[in-house]
C-alpha positions as CSV (number, residue, x, y, z in Angstrom):
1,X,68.1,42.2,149.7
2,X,66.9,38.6,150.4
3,X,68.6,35.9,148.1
4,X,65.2,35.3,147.2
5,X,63.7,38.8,146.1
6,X,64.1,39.7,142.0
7,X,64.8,35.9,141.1
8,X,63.2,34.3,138.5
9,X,61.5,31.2,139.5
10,X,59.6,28.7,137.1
11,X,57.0,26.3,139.1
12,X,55.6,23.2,137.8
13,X,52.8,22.0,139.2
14,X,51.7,25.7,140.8
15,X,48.0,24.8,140.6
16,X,47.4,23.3,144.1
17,X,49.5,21.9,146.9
18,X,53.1,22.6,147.3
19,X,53.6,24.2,143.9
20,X,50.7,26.9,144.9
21,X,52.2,27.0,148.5
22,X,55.3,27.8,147.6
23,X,54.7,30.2,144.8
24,X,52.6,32.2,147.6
25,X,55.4,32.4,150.0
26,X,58.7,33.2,147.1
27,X,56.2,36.0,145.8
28,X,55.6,37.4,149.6
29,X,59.5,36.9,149.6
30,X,59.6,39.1,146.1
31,X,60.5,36.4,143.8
32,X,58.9,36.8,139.8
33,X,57.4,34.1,139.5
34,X,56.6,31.7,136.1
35,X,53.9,29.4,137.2
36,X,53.4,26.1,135.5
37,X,50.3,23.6,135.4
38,X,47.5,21.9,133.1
39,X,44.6,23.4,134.8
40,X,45.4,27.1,133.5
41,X,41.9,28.4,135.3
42,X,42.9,27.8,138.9
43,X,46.8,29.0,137.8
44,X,45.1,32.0,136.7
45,X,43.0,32.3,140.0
46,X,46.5,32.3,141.8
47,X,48.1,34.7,139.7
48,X,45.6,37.2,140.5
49,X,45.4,36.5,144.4
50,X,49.6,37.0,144.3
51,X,49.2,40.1,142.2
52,X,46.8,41.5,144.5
53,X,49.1,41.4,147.1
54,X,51.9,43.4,145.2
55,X,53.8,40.1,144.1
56,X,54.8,39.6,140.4
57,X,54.1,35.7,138.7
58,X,52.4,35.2,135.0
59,X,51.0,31.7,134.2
60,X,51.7,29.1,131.4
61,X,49.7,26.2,130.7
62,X,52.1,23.5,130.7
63,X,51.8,19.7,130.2
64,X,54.9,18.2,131.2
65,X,55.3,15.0,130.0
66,X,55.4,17.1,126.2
67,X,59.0,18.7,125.6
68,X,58.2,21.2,123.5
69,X,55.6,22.4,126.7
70,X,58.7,22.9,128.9
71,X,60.6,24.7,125.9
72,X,58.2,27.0,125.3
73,X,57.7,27.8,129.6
74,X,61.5,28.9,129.9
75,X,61.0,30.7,127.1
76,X,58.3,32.6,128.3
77,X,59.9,32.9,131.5
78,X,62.8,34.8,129.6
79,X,60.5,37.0,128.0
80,X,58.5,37.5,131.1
81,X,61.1,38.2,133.4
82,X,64.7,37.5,132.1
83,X,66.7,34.3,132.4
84,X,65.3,31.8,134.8
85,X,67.1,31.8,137.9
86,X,65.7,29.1,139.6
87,X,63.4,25.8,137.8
88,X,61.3,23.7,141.0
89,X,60.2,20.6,139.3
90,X,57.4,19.9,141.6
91,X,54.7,18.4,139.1
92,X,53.7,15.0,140.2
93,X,51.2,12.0,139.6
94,X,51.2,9.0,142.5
95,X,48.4,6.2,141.0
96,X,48.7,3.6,143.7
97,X,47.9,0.0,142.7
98,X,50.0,-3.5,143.5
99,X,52.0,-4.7,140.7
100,X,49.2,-7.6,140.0
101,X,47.2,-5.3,139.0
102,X,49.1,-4.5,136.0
103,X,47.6,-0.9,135.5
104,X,50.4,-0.2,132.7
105,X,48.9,3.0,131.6
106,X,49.3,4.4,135.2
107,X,53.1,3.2,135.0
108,X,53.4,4.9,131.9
109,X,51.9,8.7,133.6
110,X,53.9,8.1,136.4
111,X,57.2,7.8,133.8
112,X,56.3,10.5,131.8
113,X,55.4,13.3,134.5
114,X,57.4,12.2,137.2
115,X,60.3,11.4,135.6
116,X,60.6,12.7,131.6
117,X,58.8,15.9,132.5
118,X,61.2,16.7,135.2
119,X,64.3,15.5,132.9
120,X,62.6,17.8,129.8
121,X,62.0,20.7,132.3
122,X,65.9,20.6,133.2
123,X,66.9,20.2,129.5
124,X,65.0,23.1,128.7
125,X,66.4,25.5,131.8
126,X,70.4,23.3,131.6
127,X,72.1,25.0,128.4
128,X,71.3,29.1,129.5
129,X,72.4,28.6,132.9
130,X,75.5,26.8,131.7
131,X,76.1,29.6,129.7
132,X,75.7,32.0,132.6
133,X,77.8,29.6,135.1
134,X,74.5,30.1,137.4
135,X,71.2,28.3,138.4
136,X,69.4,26.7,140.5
137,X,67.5,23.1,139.9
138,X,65.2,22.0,142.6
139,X,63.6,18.6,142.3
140,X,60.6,16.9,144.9
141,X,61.2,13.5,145.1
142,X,59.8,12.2,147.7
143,X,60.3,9.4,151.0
144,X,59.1,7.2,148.7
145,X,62.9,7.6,146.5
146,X,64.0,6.6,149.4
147,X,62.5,3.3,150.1
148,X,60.1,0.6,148.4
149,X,56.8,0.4,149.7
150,X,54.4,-1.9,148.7
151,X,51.6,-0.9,146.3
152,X,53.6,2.0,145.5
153,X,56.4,0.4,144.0
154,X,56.2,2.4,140.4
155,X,55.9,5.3,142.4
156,X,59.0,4.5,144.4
157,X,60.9,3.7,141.1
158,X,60.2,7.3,139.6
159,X,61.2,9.0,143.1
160,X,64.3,7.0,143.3
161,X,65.4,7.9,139.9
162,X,64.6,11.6,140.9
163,X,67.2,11.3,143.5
164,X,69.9,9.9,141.3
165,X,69.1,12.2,138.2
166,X,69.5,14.9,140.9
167,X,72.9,13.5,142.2
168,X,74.1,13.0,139.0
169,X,73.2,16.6,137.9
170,X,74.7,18.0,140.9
171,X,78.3,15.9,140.5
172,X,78.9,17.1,136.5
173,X,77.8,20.7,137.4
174,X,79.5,22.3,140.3
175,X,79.0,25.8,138.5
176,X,75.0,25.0,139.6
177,X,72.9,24.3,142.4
178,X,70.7,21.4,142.6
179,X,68.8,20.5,145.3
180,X,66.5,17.6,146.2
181,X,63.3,17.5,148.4
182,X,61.9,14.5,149.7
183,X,58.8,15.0,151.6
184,X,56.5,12.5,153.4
185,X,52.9,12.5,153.9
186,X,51.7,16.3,152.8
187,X,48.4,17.6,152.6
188,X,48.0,17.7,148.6
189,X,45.7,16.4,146.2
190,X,48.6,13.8,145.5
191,X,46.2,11.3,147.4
192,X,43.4,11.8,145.4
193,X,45.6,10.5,142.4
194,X,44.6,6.6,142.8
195,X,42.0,5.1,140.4
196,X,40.9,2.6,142.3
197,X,37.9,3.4,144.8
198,X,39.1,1.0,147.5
199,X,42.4,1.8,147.1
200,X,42.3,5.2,147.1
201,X,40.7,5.2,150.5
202,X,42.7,3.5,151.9
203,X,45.5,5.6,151.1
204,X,43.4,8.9,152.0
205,X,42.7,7.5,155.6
206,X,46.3,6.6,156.3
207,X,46.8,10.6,155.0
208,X,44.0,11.7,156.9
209,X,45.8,10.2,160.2
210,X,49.2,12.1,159.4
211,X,49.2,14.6,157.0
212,X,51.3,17.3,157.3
213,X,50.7,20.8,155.7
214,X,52.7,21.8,152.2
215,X,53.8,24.7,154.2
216,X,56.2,22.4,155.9
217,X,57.7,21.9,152.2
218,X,57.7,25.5,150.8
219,X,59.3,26.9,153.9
220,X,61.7,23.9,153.3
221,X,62.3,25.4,149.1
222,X,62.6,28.7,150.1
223,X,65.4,27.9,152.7
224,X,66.9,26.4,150.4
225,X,66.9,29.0,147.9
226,X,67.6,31.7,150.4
227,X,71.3,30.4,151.2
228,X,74.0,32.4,150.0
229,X,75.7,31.4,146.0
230,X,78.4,29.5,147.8
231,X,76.2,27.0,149.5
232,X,74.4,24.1,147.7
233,X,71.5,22.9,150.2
234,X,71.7,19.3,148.1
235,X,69.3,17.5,150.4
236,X,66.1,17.6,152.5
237,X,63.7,14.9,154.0
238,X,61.0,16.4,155.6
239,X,57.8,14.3,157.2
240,X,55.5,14.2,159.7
241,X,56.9,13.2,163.1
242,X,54.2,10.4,163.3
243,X,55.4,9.2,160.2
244,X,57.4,5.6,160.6
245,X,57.8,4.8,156.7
């Protein structure tokens, strides 16, 4: 039996890109899946297209940036399926606009789903696997948490503070797992995120020229996952090869 097959595995941000690319290939892999997004029709739409198959996931509509949201996810991931095994906080929001701009309501989504909804969601999973000496936290954080680029500077800030709560978590917890992802240019509505018409272009053509698929990032999770209790995969950058930044 795969490391993979019978483990329960909570997904935010399941609806579309890597979150539905991922929950795909860990249910062809026999994972029980708990999916986890705001737009509950298209989670439902995947449900029924993994079921179909012979895979096992239910859905949840979940708004990270609320607490009580991820609360009540684990907890209908327990009654699902049992205690979660495995939480992949993948939800994500990348508004692009130069600091000048002052869009403070952008900073403010970008704080409260990139960052608070991914501290809440491991608040929410930390206590039962404590208790079980067991688990696995996965976190996408991105290239971007790994250098400042300009116009995405809020951005960068979230991603960076993705990498160190992940460090952090992994250092006071050897009992656990925790692994973080950092991808680069991925094929996702991510780009479609930016409010600003001119801006957004912008960012879409430079996707548009390198773009990689979020394959390339599930197969990535699911390797990591896959490796035996004893090893703790704790890092992974993966971009395109025509990617310089």
């Amino acid at each position: 039996m795969s490391q993979i097959e019978n483990k329960v595995i909570v997904i935010t941000g399941a609806s579309s890109g890597i979150g539905e690319e991922t929950a795909k290939l860990l249910a062809a892999k026999g994972a029980k899946l708990v999916l986890a997004a705001r737009r509950e029709e298209r989670l439902h739409a995947l449900v029924s297209e993994i079921q179909s198959k012979g895979g096992e996931a239910v859905a949840k509509a979940t708004d990270v940036s609320r607490r009580e949201d991820l609360e009540a996810l684990i907890a209908f991931a327990a009654e699902s399926f049992g205690p979660v095994d495995v939480l992949l906080n993948n939800a994500g929001i990348m508004p692009v606009a130069p600091m000048e701009m002052v869009r403070v309501d952008d900073w403010d989504r970008m704080i409260d789903v990139n960052m608070k909804g991914l501290l809440y969601g491991v608040a929410a999973v930390l206590p039962g696997m404590k208790e079980r000496g067991s688990g696995h936290i996965i976190n996408v954080a991105s290239v971007a948490g790994h250098k400042v680029l300009p116009n995405f500077t809020v951005y960068c800030a979230t991603k960076h503070a993705v990498r160190a709560i992940s460090e952090g978590l992994r250092m006071e917890n050897p009992d656990l797992r925790v692994t973080t992802i950092s991808p680069g240019l991925i094929k996702t509505e991510l780009e479609d995120s930016t409010p600003d018409a001119e801006l957004r272009e912008g960012v879409k053509d430079f996707y548009s020229q390198h773009a990689i698929p979020p394959s390339s990032i599930s197969e990535a999770i699911a390797y990591a996952i896959e490796q035996p209790d004893y090893v703790d995969v704790n890092e992974l950058v993966i971009r395109p090869t025509t990617q310089e930044l």
